[in-house]
C-alpha positions as CSV (number, residue, x, y, z in Angstrom):
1,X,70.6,107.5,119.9
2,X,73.6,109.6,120.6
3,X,76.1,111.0,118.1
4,X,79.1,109.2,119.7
5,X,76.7,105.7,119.3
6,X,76.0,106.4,115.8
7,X,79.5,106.9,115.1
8,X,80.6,103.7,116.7
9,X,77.5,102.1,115.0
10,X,79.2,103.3,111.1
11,X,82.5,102.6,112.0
12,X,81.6,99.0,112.9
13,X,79.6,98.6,109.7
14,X,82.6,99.9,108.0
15,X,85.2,97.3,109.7
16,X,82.9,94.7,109.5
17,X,82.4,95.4,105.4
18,X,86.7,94.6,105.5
19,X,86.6,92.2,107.7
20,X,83.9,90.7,104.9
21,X,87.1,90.8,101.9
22,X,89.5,88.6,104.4
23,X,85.8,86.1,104.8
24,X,86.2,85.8,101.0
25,X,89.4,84.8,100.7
26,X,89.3,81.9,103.5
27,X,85.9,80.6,102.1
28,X,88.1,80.4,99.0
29,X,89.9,77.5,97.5
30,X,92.9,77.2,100.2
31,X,95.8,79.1,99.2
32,X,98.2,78.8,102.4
33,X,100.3,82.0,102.1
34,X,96.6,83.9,101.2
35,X,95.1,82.0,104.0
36,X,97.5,82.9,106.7
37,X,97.4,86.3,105.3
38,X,94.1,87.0,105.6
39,X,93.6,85.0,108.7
40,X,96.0,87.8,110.6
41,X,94.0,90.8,108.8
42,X,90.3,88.8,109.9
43,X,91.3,88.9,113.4
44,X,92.6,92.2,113.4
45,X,89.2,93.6,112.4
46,X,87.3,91.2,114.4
47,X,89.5,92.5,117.3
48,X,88.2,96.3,116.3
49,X,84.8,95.1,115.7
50,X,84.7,93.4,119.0
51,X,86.1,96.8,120.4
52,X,83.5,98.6,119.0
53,X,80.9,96.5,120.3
54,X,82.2,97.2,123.9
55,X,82.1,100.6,123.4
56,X,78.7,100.6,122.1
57,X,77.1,98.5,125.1
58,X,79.0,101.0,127.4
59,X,77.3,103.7,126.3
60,X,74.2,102.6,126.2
61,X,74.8,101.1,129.5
């Protein structure tokens, strides 16, 4: 695997690992200014991780 794919590989862990904290807080009991909060921030990372995902498949492509 190349260097650039195992960076992109930890930098996805790493976003998905926040995205995880923003999972925690809309599993929880609903809180609607937490929820709307952390529904932003959860597709902000999921945007990234999607991103990363793309750039992955590219390379190996």
């Amino acid at each position: 695997m190349s260097e650039r794919v195992e960076m992109l590989n930890k930098a996805r862990e790493r976003m998905v690992e926040e995205r995880d904290v923003f999972t925690k807080v809309l599993a929880a009991p609903f809180d609607r200014e937490k929820a709307e909060r952390a529904r932003n921030r959860f597709i902000e990372f999921q945007s990234v991780v999607d991103a990363i995902d793309r750039a992955i498949a590219g390379d190996k492509g």
